[in-house]
DOVO-802272 format. One line per 5 residues: number of its first residue (from 1); their letters; for each residue x, y, z of C-alpha. Coordinates in Angstrom, 1 decimal, padded with zeros to 4 digits. Layout:
// residues N
NUM> a> X Y Z  ... .
This chain:
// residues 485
1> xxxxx> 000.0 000.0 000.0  001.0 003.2 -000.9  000.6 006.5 000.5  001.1 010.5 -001.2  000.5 013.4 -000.5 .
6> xxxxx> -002.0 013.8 -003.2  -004.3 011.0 -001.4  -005.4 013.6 001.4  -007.5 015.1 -001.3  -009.2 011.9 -002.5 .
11> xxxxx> -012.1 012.4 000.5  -013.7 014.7 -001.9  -015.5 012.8 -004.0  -016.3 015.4 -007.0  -016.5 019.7 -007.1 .
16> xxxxx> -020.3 020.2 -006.6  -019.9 018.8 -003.4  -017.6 022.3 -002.9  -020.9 024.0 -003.6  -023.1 022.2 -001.4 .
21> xxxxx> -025.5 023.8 001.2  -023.5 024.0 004.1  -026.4 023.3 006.5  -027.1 020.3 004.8  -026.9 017.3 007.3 .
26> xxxxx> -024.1 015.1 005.0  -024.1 011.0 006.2  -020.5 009.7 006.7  -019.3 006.3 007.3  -018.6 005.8 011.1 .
31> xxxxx> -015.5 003.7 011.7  -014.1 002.3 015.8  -011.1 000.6 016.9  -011.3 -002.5 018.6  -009.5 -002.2 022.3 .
36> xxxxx> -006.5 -004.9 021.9  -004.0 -003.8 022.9  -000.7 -005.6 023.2  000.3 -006.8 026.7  004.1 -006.5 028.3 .
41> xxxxx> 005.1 -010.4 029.2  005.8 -009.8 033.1  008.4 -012.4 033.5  010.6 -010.9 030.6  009.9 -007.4 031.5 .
46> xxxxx> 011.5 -007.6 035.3  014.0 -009.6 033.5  014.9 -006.1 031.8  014.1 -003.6 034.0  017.0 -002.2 036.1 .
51> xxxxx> 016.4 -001.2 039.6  018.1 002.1 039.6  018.4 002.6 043.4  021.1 -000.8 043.0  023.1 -000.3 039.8 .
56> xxxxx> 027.2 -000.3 039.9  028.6 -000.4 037.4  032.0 -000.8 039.5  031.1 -004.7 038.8  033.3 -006.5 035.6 .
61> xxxxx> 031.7 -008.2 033.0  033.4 -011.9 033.2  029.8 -012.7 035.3  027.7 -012.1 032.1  030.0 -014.4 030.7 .
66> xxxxx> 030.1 -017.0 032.6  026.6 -017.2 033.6  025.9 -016.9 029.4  028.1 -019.9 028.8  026.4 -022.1 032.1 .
71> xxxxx> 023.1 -021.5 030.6  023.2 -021.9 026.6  026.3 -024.8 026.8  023.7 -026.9 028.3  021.7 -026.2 025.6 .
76> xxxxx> 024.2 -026.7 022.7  025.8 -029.7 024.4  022.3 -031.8 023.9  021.8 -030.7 020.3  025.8 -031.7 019.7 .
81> xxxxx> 025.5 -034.7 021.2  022.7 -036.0 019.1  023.9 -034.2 015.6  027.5 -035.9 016.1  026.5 -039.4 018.1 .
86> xxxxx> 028.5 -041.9 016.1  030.5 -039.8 013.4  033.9 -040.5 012.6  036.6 -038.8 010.8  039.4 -039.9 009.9 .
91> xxxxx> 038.6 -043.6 011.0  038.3 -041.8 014.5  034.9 -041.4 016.6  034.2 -038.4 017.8  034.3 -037.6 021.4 .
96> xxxxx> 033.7 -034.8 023.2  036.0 -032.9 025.6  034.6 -030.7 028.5  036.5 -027.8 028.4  039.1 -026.1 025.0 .
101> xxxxx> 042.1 -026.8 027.4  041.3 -030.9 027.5  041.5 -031.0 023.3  044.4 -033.0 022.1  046.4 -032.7 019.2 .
106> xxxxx> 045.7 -035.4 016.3  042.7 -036.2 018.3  038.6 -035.9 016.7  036.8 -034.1 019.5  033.9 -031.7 019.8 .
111> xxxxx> 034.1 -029.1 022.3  031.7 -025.8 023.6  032.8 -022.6 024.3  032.2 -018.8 024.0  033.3 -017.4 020.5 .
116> xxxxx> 035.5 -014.2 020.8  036.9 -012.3 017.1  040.0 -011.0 017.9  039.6 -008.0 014.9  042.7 -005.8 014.4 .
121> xxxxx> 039.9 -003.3 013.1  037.6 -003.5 016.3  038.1 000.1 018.2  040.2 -000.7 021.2  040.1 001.3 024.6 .
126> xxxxx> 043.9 001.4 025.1  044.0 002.8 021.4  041.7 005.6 022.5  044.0 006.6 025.7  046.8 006.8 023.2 .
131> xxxxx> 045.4 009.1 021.2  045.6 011.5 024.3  049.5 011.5 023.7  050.5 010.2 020.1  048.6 010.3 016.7 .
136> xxxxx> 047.3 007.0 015.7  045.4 005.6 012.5  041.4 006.6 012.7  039.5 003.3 013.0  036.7 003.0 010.4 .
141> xxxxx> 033.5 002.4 012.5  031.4 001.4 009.7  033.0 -002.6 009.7  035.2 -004.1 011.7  035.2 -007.6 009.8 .
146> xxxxx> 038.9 -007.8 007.9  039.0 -011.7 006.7  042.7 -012.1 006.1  043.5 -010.4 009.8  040.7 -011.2 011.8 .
151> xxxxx> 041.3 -014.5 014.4  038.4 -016.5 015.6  038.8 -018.4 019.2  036.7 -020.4 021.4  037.0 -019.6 025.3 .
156> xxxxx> 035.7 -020.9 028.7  037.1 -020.6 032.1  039.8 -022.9 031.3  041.2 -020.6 028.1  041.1 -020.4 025.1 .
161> xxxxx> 041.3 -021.6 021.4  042.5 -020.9 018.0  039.4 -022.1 015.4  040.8 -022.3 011.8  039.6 -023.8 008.4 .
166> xxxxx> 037.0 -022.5 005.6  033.9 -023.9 007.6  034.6 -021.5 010.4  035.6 -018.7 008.1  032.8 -018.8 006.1 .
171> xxxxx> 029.8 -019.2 008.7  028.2 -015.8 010.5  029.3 -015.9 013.7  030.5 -012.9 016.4  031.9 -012.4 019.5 .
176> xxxxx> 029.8 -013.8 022.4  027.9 -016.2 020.6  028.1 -019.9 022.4  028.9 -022.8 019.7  030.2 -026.5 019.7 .
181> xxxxx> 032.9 -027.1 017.1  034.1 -030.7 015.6  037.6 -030.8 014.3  040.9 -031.7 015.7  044.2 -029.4 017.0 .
186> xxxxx> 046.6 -029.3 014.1  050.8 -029.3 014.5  050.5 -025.4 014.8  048.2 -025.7 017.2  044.9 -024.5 016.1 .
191> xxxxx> 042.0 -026.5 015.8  040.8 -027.5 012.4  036.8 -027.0 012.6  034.5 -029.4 010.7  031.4 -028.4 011.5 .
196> xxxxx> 029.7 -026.5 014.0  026.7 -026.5 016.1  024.5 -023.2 017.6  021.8 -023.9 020.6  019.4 -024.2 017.7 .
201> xxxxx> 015.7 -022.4 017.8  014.5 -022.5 021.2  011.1 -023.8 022.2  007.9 -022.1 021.1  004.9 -021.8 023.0 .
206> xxxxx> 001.8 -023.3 020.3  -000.5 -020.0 019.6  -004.4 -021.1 019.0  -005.6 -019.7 015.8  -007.6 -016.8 016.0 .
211> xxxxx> -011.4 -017.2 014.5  -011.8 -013.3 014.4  -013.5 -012.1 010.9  -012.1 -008.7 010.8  -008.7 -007.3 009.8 .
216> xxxxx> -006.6 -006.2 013.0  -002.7 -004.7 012.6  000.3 -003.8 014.8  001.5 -000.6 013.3  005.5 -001.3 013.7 .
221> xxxxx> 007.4 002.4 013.3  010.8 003.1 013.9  013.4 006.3 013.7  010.8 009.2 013.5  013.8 011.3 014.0 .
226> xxxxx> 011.5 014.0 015.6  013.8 017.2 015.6  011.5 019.7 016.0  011.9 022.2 013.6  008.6 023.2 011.6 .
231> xxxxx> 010.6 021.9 008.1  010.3 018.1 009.5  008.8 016.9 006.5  004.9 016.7 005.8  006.0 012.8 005.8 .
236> xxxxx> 005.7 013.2 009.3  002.3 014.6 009.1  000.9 013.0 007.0  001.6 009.5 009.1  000.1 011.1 011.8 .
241> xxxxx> -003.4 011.8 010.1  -003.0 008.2 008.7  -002.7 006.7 012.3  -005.5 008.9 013.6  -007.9 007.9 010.6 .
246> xxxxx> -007.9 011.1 009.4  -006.3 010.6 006.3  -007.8 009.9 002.8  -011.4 008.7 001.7  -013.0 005.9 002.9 .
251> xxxxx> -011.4 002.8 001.5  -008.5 005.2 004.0  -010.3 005.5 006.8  -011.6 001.7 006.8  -008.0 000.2 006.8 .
256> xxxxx> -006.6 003.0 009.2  -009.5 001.7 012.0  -008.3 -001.5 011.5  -004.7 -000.7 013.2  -005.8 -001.5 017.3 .
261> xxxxx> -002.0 -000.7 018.7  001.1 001.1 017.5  004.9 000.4 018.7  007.5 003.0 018.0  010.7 001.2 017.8 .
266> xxxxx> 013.5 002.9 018.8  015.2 006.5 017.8  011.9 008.6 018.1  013.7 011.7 018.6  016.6 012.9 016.0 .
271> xxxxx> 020.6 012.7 017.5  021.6 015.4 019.2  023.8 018.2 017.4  025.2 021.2 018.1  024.2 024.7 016.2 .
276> xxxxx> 026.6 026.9 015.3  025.7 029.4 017.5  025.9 026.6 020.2  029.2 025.3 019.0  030.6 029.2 019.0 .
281> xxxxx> 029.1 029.5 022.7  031.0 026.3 024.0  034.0 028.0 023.2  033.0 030.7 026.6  032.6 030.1 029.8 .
286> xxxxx> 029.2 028.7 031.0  027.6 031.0 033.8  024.1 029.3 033.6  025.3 025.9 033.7  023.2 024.3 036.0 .
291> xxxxx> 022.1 020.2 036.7  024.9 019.5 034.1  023.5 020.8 031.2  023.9 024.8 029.9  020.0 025.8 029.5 .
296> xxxxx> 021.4 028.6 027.5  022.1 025.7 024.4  019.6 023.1 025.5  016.7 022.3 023.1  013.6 021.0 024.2 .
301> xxxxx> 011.6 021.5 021.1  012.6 017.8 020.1  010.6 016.6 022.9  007.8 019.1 023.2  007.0 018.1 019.3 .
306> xxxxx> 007.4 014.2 020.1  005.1 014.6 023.4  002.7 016.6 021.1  002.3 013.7 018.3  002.1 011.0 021.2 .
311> xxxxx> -000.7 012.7 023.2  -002.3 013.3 019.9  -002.2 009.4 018.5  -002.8 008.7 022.6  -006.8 009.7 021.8 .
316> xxxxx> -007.4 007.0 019.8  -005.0 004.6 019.7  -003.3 002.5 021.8  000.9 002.9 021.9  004.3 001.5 023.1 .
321> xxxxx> 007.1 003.7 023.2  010.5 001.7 022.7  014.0 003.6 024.0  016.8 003.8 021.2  020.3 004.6 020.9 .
326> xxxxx> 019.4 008.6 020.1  016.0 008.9 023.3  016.2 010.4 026.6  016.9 007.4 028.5  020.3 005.3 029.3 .
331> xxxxx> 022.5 004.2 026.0  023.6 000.5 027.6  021.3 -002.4 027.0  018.3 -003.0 028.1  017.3 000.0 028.0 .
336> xxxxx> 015.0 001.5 030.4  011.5 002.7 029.7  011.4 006.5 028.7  010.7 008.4 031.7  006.6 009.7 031.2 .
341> xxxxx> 008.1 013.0 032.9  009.9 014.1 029.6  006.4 013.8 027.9  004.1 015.7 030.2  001.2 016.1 028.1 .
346> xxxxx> 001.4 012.4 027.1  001.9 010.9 030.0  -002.0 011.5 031.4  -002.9 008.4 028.8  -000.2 006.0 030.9 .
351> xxxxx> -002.8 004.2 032.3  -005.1 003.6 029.4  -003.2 003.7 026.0  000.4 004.8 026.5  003.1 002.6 027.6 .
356> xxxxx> 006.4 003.3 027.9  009.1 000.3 027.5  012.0 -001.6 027.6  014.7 -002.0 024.8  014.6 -004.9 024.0 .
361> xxxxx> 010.8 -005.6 024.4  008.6 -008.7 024.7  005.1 -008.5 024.6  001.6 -010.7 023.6  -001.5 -009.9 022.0 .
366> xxxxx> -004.1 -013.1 021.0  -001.7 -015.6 021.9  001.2 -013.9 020.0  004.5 -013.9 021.7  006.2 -010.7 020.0 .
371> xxxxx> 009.9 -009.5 021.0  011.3 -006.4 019.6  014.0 -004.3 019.9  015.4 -001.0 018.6  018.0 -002.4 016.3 .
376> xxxxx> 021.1 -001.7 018.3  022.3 -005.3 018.4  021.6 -005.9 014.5  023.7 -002.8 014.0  026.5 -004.0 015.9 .
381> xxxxx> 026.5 -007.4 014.8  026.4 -005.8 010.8  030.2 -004.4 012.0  031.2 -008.3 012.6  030.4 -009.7 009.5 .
386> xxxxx> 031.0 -009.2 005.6  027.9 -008.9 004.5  024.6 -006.3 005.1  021.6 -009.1 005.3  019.8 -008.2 008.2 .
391> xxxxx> 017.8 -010.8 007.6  020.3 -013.3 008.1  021.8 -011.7 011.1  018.7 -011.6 013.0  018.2 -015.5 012.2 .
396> xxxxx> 021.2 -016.2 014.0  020.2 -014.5 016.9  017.1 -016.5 017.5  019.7 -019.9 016.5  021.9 -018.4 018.7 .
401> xxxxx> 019.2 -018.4 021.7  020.9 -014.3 022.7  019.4 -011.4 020.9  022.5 -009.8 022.1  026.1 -011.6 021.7 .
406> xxxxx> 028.0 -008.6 021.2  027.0 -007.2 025.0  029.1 -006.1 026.6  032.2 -006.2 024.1  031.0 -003.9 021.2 .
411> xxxxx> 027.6 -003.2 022.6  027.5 -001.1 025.9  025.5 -003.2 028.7  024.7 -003.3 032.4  027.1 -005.8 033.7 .
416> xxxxx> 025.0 -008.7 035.3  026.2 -010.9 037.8  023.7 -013.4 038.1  021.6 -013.3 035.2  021.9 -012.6 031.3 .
421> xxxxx> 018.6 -011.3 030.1  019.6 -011.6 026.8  019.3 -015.6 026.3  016.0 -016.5 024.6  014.5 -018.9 026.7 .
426> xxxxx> 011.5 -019.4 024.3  010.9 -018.8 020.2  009.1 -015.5 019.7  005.8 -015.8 016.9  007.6 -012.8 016.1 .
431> xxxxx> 010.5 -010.9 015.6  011.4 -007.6 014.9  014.9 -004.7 015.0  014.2 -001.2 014.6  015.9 001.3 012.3 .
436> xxxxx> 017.4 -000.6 009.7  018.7 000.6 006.2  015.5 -000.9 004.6  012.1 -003.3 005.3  012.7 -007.0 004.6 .
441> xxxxx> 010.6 -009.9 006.2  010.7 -013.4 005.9  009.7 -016.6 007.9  012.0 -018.6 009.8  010.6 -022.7 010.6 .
446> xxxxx> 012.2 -025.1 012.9  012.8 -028.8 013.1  010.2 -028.6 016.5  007.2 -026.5 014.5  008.7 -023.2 015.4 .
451> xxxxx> 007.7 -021.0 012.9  009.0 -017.1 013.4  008.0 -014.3 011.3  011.0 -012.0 011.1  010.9 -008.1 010.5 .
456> xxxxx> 013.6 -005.6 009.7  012.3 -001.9 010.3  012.8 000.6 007.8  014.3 004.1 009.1  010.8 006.0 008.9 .
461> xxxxx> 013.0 009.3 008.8  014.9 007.9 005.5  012.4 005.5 004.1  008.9 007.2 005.2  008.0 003.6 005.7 .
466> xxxxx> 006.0 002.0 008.4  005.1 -001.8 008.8  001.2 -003.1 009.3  001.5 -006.2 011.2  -001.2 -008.3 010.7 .
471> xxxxx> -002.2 -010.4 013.9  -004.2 -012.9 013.0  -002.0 -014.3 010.3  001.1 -012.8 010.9  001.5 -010.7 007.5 .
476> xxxxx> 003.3 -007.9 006.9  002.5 -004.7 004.6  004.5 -001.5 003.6  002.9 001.9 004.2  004.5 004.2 002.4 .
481> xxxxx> 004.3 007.8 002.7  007.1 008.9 000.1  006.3 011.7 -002.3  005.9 010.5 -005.9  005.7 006.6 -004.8 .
């Protein structure tokens, strides 16, 4: 479906009706929402919500890891054991080894560990302390991947090991990811991987099929870029009116009352920059700086325009506000829900039909188990590897069982001690990541009956392109609200 600016006039049906008596009663079609809403899941929501009076971030990060590894090698272990039971190489049966240290040279073994990419490209903290006293090379930030440089190893607590050979080169993997690999140690000693093994899709819980007659959709929209200036693009605008209903003719108005909940995903306000008045203030000293920030340079217009649009939709429809990497709220994952405070006109509808949430973000509507998430990870993962399918990166997450491997090494995160709310401990019905360069969807089936439907976001601010969502049967469609389309 397609959407231009042209359509808005397509309510008017010929130009007599321009001429009509005004005091003439006129019949119009009267269209209502159903009230279904989607529901947070409570166990996965305390899972990522931070209690703020106990974070340190004093702790190190070896606990993710470790309790990461204790969870998923169990996992990977059993689907190992039954993929490789019997196999020989090299006249030799396999056998497994419990931890990297215990594998033998000349010897067929399987073992599980942590990946880690050891990437001559990857920005490196010591790097960036000394840049304070010598010049060094700028790092590219776009990709980090560099084939003929890049090492792969497999770790636990024991240590670690060198993974070598074409089958390990060519499959996507990243740093943090848990896999079992098959091989043997060669004379150099690394260890020559025949194949390898991820946790696999995890269990899904069965969803009843719905016997409801009329059309219901999840509008999915991510990076609104909301900057508030009064050029942001009638784009903007005009997805507004198409949310509220208030957009087109009636064929318009029909399919906008069949949207019953709205998730923005992620980047709802534009990243921060500095004017050039701003930048030519920095240069004096600050004599209103006060609560950190100079109020002399601060712009709130960003969020007074985003609070406007929310309250607005708030009326009539019922909404979700996911965190991103550019929103008022903390940059490591999870994030935590925006606070309602920034959004004071909004924030009146936070009992009824505004919710503010995590990053990343389960939630259930009709028996569908949807997990979301602004993007950040698929972003980061996209540096790891070298291609750009986002598709194919967020399949391996879900075979992975961790929507977010590359916490805490590329990724910022909180560092856990007991607890890595990042394992997937069930199969989502669906799956989506926020801001990405373009919309792509597929669906992803497993050997159990999983069966995932998979979306990839478009950039609303670069493609002025949402996603309808449908619930019953899991279907996706492309608004568009691109001039000329």
């Amino acid at each position: 479906m397609s959407l231009m600016a042209p359509v808005a006039s397509s309510s008017i049906s010929d130009s007599a009706s321009l001429l009509s008596d005004p005091k003439k009663e006129d019949s119009y079609s009267e269209y209502q929402r159903c009230a279904n809403p989607c529901l947070p899941i409570e166990k996965y929501d305390k899972e990522f919500k931070i209690d703020r009076k106990t974070v340190r971030y004093e702790q190190q990060y070896a606990n993710l890891y470790f309790v990461r590894l204790s969870i998923l090698k169990r996992r990977v272990e059993k689907v190992a054991a039954e993929a490789w039971d019997g196999i020989e190489f090299w006249s030799q049966p396999a056998k497994q080894v419990d931890r990297v240290l215990d594998v033998k040279q000349g010897e067929l073994s399987w073992v599980v560990g942590t990946v880690y990419m050891e990437m001559p490209q990857k920005p490196n903290i010591l790097d960036e302390i000394t840049k304070e006293f010598w010049t060094v090379v700028p790092i590219s930030k776009d990709k980090f991947a560099d084939p003929e440089h890049d090492e792969i190893t497999l770790e636990d607590d024991s240590g670690r090991l060198v993974l070598a050979g074409s089958v390990i080169k060519n499959q996507l993997i990243v740093t943090g990811c848990v896999i079992a690999v098959l091989g043997a140690e060669t004379a150099s000693g690394e260890f020559e991987v025949r194949d390898i093994i991820f946790p696999g899709l995890a269990p899904q819980i069965p969803r009843s099929i719905s016997t409801s007659t009329s059309k219901r959709y999840i509008a999915l929209i991510s990076g609104l870029d909301i900057s508030g200036s009064i050029h942001q693009g009638y784009e903007t605008s005009l997805l507004i009116e198409y949310l509220m209903g208030e957009l087109g003719s009636d064929p318009s108005f029909a399919h906008g009352s069949d949207i019953v909940h709205a998730i923005f995903a992620g980047n709802s306000l534009a990243e921060a920059s500095e004017s050039d008045s701003d930048s030519a203030n920095s240069l004096l000293p600050s004599k209103d700086k006060k609560y950190g920030y100079d109020k002399a340079s601060y712009d709130s217009k960003p969020t007074e325009t985003l609070d406007s649009i929310l309250a607005e939709l708030s009326m009539s429809l019922s909404i979700d506000l996911m965190p991103g990497d550019q929103d008022l709220t903390n940059s490591s994952m999870p994030q935590q829900p925006i606070h309602p405070a920034l959004l004071p006109k909004t924030r009146r509808f936070v009992k009824s039909t505004f919710t503010t949430v995590t990053n990343p973000y389960w939630c259930e509507v009709d028996g569908a188990r949807i997990l979301g998430t602004g993007g950040q990870a698929i972003s980061d993962i996209y540096k790891y590897v070298k291609g750009d399918d986002r598709i194919e990166m967020m399949k391996s997450t879900l075979l992975w069982q961790h929507c977010a491997p590359t916490a805490p090494d590329t990724l910022w995160s909180y560092p856990f001690q007991d607890k890595d709310p990042f394992i997937l401990d069930e199969c989502p019905h669906v799956y989506f990541a926020g801001n990405q360069p373009e919309f792509a969807t597929t669906v992803m089936q497993g050997d159990d009956g999983q069966r995932v439907r998979i979306i990839a976001l478009p950039k609303f601010s670069v493609t002025k392109e949402i996603v309808l969502l449908d619930i019953d049967t899991l279907e996706c469609e492309v608004v568009s609200f691109k001039a000329g389309v």
